[in-house]
C-alpha positions in Angstrom: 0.0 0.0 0.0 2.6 2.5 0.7 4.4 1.5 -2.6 1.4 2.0 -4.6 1.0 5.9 -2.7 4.6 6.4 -3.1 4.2 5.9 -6.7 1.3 7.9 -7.5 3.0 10.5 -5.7 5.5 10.6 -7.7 3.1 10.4 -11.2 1.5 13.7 -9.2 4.7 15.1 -8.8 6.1 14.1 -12.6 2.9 15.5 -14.2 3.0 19.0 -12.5 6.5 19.3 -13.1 5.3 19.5 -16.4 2.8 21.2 -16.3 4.8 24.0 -15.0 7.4 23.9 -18.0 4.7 23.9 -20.0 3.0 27.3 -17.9 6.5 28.7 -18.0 7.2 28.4 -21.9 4.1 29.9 -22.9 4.4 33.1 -20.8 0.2 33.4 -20.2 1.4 33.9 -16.8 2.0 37.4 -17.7 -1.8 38.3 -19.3 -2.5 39.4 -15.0 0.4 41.8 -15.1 -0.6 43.4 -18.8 -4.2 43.2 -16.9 -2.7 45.6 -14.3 -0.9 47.9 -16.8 -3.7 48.2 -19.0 -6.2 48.9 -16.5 -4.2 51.7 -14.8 -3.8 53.4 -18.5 -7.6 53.4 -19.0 -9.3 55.1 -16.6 -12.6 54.2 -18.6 -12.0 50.9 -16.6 -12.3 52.4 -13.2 -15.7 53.1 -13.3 -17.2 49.4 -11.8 -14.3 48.9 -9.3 -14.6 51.9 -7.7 -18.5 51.8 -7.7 -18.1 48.6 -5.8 -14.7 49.6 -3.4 -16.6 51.0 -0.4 -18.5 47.6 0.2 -15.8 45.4 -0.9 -13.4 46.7 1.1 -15.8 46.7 4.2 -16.5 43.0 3.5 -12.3 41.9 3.1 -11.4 44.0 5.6 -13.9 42.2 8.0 -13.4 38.8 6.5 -9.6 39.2 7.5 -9.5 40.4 10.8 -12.1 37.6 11.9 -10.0 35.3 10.5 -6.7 36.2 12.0 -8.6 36.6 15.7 -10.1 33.1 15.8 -7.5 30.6 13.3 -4.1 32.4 13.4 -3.2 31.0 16.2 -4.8 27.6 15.8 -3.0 26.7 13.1 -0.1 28.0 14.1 0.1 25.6 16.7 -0.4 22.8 14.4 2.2 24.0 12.1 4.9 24.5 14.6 5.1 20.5 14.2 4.9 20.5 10.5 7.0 23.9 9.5 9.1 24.3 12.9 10.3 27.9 12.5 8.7 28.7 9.4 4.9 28.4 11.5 4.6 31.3 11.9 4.8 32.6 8.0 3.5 29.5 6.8 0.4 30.4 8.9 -0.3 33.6 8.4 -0.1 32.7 4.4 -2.8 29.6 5.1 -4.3 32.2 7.0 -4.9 34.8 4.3 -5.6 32.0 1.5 -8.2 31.2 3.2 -9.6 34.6 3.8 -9.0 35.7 0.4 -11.3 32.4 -0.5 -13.8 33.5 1.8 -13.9 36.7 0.1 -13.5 35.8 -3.3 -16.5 33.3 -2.7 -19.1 36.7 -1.5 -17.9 39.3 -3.2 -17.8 37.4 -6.5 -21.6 36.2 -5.3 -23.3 39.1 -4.0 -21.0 42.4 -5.2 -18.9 42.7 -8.3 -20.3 39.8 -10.5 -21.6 42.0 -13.0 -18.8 44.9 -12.6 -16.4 41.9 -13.5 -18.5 41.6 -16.4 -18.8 44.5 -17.6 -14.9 45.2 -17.2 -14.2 41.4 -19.5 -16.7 43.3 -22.3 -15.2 47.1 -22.1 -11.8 45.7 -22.7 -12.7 43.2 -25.4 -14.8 46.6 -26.9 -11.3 48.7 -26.4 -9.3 45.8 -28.6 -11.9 45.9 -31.3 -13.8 42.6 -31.0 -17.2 44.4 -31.1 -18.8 41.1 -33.1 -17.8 39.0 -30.4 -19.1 41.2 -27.3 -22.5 41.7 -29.4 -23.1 38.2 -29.3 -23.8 38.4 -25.2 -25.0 42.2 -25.2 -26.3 44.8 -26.8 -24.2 47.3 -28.1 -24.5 51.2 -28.0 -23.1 54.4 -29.2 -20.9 55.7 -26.7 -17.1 57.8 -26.5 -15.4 54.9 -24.5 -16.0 51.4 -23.9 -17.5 51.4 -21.1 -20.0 53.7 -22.3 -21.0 51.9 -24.9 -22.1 48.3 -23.0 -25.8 47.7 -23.0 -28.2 45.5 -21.8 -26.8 41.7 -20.6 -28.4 38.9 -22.9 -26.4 36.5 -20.0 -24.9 36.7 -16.5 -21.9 33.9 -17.8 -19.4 34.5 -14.7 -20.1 31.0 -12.8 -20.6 31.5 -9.2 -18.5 29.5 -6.6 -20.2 25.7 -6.4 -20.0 23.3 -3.9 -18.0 21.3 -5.7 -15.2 24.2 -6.1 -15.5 24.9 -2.1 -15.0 21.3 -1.4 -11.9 20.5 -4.4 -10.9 23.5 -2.4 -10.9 21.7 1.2 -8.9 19.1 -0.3 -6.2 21.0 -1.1 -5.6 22.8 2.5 -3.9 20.2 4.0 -0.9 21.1 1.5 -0.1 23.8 3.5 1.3 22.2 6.5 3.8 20.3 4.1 6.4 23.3 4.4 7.5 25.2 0.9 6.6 22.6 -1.1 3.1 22.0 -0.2 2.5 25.5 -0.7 3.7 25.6 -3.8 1.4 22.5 -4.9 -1.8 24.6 -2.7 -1.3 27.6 -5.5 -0.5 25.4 -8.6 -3.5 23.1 -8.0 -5.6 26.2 -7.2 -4.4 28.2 -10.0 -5.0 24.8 -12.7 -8.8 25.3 -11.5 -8.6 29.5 -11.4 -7.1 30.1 -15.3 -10.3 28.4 -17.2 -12.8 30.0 -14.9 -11.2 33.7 -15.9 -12.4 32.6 -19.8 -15.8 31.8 -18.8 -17.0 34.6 -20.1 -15.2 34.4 -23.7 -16.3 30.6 -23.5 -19.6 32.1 -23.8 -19.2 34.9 -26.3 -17.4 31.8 -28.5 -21.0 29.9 -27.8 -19.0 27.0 -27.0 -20.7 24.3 -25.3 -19.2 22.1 -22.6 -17.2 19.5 -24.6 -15.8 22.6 -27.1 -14.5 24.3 -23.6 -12.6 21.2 -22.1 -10.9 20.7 -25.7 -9.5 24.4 -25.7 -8.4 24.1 -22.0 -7.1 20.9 -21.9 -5.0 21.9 -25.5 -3.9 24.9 -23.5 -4.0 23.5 -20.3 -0.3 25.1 -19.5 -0.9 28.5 -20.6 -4.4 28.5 -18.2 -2.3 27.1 -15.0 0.0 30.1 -15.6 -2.6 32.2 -15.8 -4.5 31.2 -13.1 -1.3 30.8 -10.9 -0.3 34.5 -11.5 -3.8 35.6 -10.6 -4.3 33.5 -7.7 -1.2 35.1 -6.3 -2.5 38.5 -6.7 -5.4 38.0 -5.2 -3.7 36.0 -2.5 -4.5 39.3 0.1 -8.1 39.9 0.4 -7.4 43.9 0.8 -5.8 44.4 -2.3 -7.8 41.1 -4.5 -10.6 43.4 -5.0 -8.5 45.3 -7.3 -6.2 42.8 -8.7 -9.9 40.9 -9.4 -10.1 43.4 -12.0 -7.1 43.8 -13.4 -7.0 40.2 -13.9 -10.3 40.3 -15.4 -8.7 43.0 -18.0 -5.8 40.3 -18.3 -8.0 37.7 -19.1 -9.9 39.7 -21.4 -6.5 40.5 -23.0 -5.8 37.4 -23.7 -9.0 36.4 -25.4 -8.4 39.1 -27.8 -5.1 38.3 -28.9 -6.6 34.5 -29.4 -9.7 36.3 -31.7 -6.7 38.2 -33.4 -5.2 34.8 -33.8 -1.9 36.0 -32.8 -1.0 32.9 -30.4 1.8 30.1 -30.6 1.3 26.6 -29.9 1.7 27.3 -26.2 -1.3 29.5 -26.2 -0.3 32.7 -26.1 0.9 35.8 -28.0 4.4 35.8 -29.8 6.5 38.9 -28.5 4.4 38.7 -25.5 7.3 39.3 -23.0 7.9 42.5 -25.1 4.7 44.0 -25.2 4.3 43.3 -21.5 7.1 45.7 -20.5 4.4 48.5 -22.5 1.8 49.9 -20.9 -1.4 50.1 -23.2 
């Protein structure tokens, strides 16, 4: 029995090993940190986060002092024996992880679902794919992008299921393996996080179910960079309400360089590492 665990441990350990070359080589990792730049250089963009900022940052800031009252200390205790002198950090990360789930999970519920929305269409306008934003809203005249999104035809942004809250319980337990199971905590979370940013586009494509798992799975390196990067960003719950938009505005991005058809094999855009020293 402990042969047979050993050795699908190290099938795990073989198969994210390259799924990480693969993230690394085709640079998508970087699509969160254009999302920032682009953001900041269009102030059209502002409008939805800071409609929602007085609420959302009422809500994290809330979320994260609970959390640090009643579970720092808990589980530092527990990781003393796992992490020795590293408890103590290692902790206070599990700690905000889980906060920032927490508030990922009711903000993305009840507050900035449709802000995110809007943000993924105004940026898609801003790059010229007006056909494919017409084909999940109405369209009007308007100076900016922003201005000109109309009505919704659908909400697509999937809200947090059980299933994703539970995947998500499984994967805690990495965290009291020191370093390393930290690492595997963010790359398993950002594997799940990188498709779910596309849900959106998935929908604009009017893909259905099986056209969506070929497209991820083909790219399936490029998303887990993605969704690695962004995870990370939004690792703080003070500061993920903003970098949940500018990863939205990343992610938007990227789905307009794949419309442009301006992506490699790896799934993502050749000179990207240039054009992501530029702010747009």
């Amino acid at each position: 029995m402990a042969g047979k665990v050993k050795e699908v441990a190290i099938e795990e350990a073989d198969r994210l090993k390259h799924l990480t070359s693969d993230a690394a080589r085709s640079g998508a990792y970087l699509y969160p940190i254009r999302g920032i730049a682009y953001f900041l250089s269009h102030k059209s963009l502002w409008k939805p986060l800071t409609s929602k900022l007085a609420p959302t940052m009422t809500l994290g800031v809330g979320i994260t002092t609970f959390m640090f009252v009643f579970t720092y200390i808990p589980q530092a205790a527990v990781m003393a024996f796992t992490s020795g002198p590293l408890a103590a950090i290692s902790a206070a990360l599990l700690v905000l992880s889980e906060s920032s789930t927490l508030f990922t999970l009711l903000s993305k519920t009840f507050l900035i679902d449709d802000a995110l929305i809007d943000t993924f269409d105004a940026v898609l306008l801003s790059k010229n794919t007006t056909d494919l934003v017409s084909e999940g809203r109405q369209i009007k005249a308007g100076g900016d992008p922003m201005a000109k999104l109309g009505k919704l035809v659908k909400k697509p942004f999937a809200k947090f299921t059980p299933t994703a809250i539970i995947r998500y319980l499984m994967y805690l337990p990495l965290n009291f393996i020191p370093v390393v199971g930290t690492v595997m905590f963010v790359l398993l979370q950002g594997k799940r996080t990188g498709p779910v940013a596309h849900s959106r586009y998935f929908q604009l494509k009017r893909w259905n179910k099986e056209q969506q798992e070929k497209h991820v799975e083909q790219y399936r390196g490029a998303y887990t960079g993605f969704g690695v990067s962004a995870v990370l960003l939004e690792l703080v719950p003070l500061a993920s309400i903003f970098f949940a938009f500018t990863n939205t505005a990343g992610a938007a991005l990227w789905a307009a360089d794949i419309e442009k058809q301006h992506i490699t094999k790896e799934g993502t855009a050749p000179r990207l590492r240039g054009q992501a020293r530029k702010a747009e």
